[in-house]
C-alpha positions as CSV (number, residue, x, y, z in Angstrom):
1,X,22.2,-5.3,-2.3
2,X,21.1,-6.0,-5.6
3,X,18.2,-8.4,-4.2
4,X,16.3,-6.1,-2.7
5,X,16.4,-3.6,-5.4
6,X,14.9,-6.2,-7.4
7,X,12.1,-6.8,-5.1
8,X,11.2,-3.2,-4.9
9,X,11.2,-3.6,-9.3
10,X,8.8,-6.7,-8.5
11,X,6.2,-4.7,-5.9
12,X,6.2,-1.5,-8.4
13,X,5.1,-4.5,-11.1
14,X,2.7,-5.6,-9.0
15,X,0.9,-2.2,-9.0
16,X,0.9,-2.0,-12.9
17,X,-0.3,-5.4,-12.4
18,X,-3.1,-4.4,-10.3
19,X,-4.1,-1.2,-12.6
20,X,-4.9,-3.4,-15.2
21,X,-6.5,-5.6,-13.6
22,X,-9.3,-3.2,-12.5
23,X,-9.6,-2.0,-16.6
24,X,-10.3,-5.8,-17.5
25,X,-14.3,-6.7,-18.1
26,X,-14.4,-9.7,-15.8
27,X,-16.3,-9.5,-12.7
28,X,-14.4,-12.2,-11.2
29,X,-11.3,-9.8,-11.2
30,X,-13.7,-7.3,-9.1
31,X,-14.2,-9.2,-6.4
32,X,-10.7,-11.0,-5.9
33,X,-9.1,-7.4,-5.7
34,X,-12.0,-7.0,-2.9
35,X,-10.9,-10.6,-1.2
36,X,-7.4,-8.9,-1.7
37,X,-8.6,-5.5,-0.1
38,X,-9.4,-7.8,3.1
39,X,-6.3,-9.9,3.1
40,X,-3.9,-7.1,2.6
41,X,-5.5,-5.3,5.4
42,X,-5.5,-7.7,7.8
43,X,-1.5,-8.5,7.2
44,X,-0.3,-5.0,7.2
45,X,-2.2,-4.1,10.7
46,X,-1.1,-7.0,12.0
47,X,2.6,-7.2,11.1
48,X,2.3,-2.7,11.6
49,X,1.2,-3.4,15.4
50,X,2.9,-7.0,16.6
51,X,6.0,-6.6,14.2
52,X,7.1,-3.4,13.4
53,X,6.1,-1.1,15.8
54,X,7.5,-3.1,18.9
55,X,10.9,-3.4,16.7
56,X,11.3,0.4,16.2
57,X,10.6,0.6,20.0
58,X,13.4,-1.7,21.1
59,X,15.8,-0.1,19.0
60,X,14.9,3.7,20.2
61,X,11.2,4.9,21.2
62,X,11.4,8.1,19.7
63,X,11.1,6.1,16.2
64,X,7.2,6.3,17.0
65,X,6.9,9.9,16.5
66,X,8.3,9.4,13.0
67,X,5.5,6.3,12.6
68,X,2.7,8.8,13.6
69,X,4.5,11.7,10.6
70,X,3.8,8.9,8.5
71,X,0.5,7.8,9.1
72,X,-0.7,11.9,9.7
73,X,1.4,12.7,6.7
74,X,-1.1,10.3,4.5
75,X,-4.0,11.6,6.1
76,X,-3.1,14.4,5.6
77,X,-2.7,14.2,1.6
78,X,-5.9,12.5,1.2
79,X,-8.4,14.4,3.2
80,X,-7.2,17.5,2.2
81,X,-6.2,17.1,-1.6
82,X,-8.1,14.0,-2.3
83,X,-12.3,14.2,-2.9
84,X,-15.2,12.1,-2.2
85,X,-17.0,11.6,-5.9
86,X,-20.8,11.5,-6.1
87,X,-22.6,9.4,-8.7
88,X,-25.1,10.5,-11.2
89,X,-27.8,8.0,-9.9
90,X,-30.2,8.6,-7.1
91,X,-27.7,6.0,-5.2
92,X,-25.5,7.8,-2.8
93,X,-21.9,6.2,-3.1
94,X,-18.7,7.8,-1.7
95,X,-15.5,6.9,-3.5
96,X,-12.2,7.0,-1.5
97,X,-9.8,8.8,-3.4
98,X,-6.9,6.3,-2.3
99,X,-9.0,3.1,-2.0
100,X,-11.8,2.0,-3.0
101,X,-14.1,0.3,-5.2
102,X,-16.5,2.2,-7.7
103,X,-18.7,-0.8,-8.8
104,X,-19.0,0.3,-12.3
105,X,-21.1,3.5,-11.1
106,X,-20.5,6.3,-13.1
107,X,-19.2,8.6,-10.7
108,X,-17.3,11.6,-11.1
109,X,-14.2,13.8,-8.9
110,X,-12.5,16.5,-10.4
111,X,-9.7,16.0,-12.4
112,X,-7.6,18.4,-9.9
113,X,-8.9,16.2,-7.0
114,X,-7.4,13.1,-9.1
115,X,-4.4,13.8,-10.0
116,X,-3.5,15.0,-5.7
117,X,-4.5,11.4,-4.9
118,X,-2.5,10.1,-8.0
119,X,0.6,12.4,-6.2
120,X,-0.2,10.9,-2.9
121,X,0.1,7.1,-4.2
122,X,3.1,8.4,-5.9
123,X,5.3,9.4,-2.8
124,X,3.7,6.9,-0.8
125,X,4.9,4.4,-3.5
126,X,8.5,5.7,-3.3
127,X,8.4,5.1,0.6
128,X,7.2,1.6,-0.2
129,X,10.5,0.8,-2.9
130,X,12.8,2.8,-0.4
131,X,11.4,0.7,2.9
132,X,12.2,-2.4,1.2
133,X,15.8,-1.7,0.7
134,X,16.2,0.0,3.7
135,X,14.6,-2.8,5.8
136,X,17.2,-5.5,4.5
137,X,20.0,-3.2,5.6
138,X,18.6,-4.0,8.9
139,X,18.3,-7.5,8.6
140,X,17.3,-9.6,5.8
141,X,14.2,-11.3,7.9
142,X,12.9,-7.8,8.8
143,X,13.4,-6.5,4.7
144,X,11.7,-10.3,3.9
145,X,8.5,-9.4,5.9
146,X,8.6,-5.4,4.2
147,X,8.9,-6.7,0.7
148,X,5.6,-9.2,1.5
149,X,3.6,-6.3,3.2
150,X,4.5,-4.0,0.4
151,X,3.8,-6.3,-2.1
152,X,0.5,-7.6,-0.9
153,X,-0.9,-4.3,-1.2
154,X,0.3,-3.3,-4.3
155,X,-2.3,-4.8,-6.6
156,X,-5.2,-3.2,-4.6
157,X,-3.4,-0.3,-4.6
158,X,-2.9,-0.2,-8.5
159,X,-6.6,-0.9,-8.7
160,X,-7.5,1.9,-6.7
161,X,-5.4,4.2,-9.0
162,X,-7.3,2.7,-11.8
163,X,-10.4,3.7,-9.8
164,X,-9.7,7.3,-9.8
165,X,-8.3,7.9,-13.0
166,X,-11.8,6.2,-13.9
167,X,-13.8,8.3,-11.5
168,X,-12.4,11.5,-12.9
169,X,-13.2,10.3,-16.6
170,X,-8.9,10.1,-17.1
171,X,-9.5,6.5,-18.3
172,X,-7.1,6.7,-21.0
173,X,-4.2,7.8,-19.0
174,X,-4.8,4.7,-16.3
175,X,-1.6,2.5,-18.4
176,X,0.7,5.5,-18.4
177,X,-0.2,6.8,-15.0
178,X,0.3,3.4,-13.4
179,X,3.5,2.8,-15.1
180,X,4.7,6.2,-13.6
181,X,3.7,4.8,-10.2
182,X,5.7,1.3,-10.4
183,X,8.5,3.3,-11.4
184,X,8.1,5.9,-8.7
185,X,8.3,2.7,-6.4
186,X,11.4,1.5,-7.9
187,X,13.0,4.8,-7.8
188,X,12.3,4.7,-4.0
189,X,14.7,1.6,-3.2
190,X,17.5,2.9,-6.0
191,X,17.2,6.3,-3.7
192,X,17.5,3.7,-0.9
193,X,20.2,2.0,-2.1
194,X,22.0,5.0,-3.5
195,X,22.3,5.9,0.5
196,X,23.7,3.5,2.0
197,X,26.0,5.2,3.5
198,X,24.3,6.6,5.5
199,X,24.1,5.8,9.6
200,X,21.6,3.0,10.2
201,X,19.3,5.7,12.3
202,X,18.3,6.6,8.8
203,X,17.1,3.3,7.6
204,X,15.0,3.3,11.0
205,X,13.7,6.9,10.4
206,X,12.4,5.6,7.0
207,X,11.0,2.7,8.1
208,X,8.9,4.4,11.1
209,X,7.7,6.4,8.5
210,X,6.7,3.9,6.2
211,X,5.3,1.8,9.4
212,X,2.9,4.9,9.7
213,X,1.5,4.8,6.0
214,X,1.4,0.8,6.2
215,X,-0.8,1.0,9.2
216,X,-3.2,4.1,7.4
217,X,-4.1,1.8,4.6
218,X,-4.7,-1.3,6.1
219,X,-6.5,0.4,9.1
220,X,-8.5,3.5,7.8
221,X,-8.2,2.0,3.9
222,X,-8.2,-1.5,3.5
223,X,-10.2,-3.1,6.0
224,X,-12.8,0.0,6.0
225,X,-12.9,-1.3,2.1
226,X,-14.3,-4.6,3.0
227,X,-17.1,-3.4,5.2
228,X,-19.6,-2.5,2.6
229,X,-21.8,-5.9,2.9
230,X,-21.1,-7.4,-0.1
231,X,-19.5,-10.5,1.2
232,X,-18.8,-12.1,4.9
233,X,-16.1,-14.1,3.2
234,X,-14.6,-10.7,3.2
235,X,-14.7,-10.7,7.1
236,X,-12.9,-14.1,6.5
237,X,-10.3,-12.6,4.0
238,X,-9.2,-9.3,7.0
239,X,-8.5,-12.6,9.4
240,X,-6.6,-14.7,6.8
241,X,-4.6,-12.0,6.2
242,X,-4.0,-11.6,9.9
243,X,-3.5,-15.5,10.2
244,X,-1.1,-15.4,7.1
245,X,1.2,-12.7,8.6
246,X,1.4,-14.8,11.3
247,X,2.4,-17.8,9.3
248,X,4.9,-15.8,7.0
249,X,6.9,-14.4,10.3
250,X,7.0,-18.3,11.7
251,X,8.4,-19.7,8.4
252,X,10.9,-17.0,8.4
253,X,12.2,-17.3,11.7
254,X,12.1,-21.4,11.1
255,X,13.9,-20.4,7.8
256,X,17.0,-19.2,10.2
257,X,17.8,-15.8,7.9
258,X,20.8,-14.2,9.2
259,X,21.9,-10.7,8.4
């Protein structure tokens, strides 16, 4: 069980990773988080609908009720605690609390509205660690394809914390913040771990959640994030992703994991 405790260690890096990469001044780092936006979103709706979903049917139906508390439940958090920011130019540009990308534009939410979003990303980040874990008590290929979902959108997702720390002027706190969050991540799959005990119902449970918030940011996040015009390789990137997903569940299977 100690494996997938340290791939929940290595997605929560991956978010740090991802923080700082947004604070860094090369452009370049801008737009391969935004060919990452696309790619993440495309693997996560993809493996969320032809993966996932139709596993937590087979095993009991009533496992989607607990996919839609996920995906309301992070709704939820961000319309209602999270804010659009407005910049201080005559340019209109609405910053998503949970993803997005600011551009450089000095925009501005309030700090209270930043630090709800920073909460959300935090439990949402301990259901990522803790769906990790609990996938490979299911079977190692299911916890394989977790671990690469949750880990492909952890570096847009540390950007995106960088983003609103930024957007609130709470720049200084973006290294500390995000280190919070990795950890938060790993402390999900050590809670994880720390019940396995428990009937496997309950590994399902938190997986149909997590399904829920995995299909809310690639869906109404991710993808939305790449349809701003900047690039059509980005429309390239969402189907890559999808392709990739594909590719990653064939080499698995080929692989012959057994639980």
């Amino acid at each position: 069980m100690i494996g997938p405790l340290l791939l929940a260690g290595v997605a929560g890096l991956a978010e740090l990773v991802g923080a700082l990469l947004a604070i860094t001044p090369l452009r370049v780092s801008h737009r391969a988080i935004l060919y990452l936006f696309g790619m993440s979103g495309g693997y996560m709706l993809t493996w969320s609908v032809a993966d996932l979903i139709p596993l937590l049917v087979l095993h009991d139906p009533s496992l989607v009720l607990w996919t839609l508390v996920g995906y309301f439940g992070l709704y939820v958090i961000e319309n209602l605690f999270a804010s659009h920011a407005h910049p201080t130019h005559a340019e209109e540009l609405h910053g998503h609390a949970l993803v997005d990308s600011w551009g450089g534009h000095p925009a501005v939410i309030s700090p209270a509205a930043c630090w709800a979003a920073i909460v959300g990303l935090a439990i949402h980040g301990f259901l990522d660690g803790a769906a990790i874990v609990a996938s490979f008590a299911i079977h190692p290929q299911v916890g394989a394809l977790v671990f690469l979902a949750v880990f492909l959108h952890k570096v847009p997702e540390g950007s995106s914390l960088t983003s609103v720390l930024g957007a609130a002027r709470q720049g200084p706190r973006v290294l500390v913040t995000a280190i919070g969050s990795a950890l938060m991540t790993m402390l999900g799959g050590v809670a994880a771990w720390a019940t396995k005990g428990i009937e496997p119902r309950g590994a399902y449970l938190l997986l149909a959640l997590s399904a829920g918030t995995f299909l809310f940011i690639g869906a109404s996040n991710l993808i939305p994030a790449t349809q701003k015009g900047e690039s059509r390789g980005l429309v390239v990137a969402v189907l890559a992703g999808a392709v990739l997903f594909i590719g990653v569940r064939a080499l698995v299977q080929a692989a012959g994991v057994r639980g």
